[in-house]
N, C-alpha and C positions, 0 to 999 in steps of 0.2 A: 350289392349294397343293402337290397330292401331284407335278404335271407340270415345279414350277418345283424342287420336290427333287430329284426325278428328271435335270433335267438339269445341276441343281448338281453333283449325285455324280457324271455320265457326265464332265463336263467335269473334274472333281477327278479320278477313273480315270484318264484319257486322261492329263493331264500324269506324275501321279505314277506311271504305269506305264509312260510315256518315260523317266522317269529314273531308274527301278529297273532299270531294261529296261538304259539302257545304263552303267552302275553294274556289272552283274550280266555285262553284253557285255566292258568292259574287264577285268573281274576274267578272268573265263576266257579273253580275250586274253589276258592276261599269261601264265597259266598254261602254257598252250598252247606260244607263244614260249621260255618257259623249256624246256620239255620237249624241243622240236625243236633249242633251241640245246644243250645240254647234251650229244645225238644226234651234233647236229656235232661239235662238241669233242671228244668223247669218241673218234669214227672219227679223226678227225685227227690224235688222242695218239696211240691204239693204230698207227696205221699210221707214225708217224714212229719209236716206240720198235720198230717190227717190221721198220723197212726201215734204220735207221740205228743198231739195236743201243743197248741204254743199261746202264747198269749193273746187274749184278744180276737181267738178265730172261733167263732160258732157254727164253721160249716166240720162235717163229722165223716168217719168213710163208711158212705153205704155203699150196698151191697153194688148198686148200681154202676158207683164212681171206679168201685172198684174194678170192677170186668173192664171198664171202659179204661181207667189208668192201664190196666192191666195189657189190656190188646195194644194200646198206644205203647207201652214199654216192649211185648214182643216186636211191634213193626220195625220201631229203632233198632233193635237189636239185632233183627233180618236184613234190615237196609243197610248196616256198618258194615255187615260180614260180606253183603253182595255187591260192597260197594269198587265198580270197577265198570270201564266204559263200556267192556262189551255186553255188562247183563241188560239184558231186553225191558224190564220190568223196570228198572230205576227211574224212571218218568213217574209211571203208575203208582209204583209201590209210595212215591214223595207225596201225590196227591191225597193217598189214602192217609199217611202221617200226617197232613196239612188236615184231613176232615176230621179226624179224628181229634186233635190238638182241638179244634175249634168246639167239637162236642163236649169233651171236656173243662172248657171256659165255661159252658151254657152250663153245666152237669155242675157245677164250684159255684156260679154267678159270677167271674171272675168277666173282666169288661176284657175283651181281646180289642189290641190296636196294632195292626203289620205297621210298622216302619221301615222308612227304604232305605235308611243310614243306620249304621251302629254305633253307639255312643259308650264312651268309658268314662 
């Protein structure tokens, strides 16, 4: 009786921690994807309002801004292509896009605020 519970419940685990499992996988997919697209976008505004001038903006691209836009557009664009669960570095490589994002607020004057919700 106790061996035919037993493998009731391992069999009940097994399914139902597949699909919490990947419930739990697409959630922080998503999150993920937002975070790095947002990364994008955000280099891509800043560098269009800094190379094409827009109204209202007195910050300008030096030389500085720019290695630093620069390096933060290569990281994006090594972490897209690497992006997959077995590469080792995707922890790391997010940290270094996270330090970098943040130097470039400081590097613009731009006020950086992380929100934990996404708003449309």
């Amino acid at each position: 009786m106790m061996n035919k519970g037993y493998k009731e419940g391992m069999a009940h685990g097994r399914t139902s921690g597949l699909s919490e499992g990947r419930e739990l996988g697409l959630k922080k997919g998503f999150e993920l994807g937002s975070e790095i697209g947002y990364y994008v976008a955000w280099v891509q505004m800043w560098r269009q309002i800094l190379t094409n001038g827009q109204a209202g903006s007195t910050t300008t691209m030096q030389p500085r801004i720019g290695k630093t836009m620069d390096k933060l557009d290569r990281l994006l664009t090594e972490y897209i292509s690497h992006m997959a669960p077995s590469y080792e570095r995707l922890g790391d490589d997010l940290e270094d896009i996270r330090r970098h994002y943040k130097m470039l607020c400081n590097q613009l004057g731009v006020v950086h605020k992380k929100e934990d919700t996404l708003a449309f």
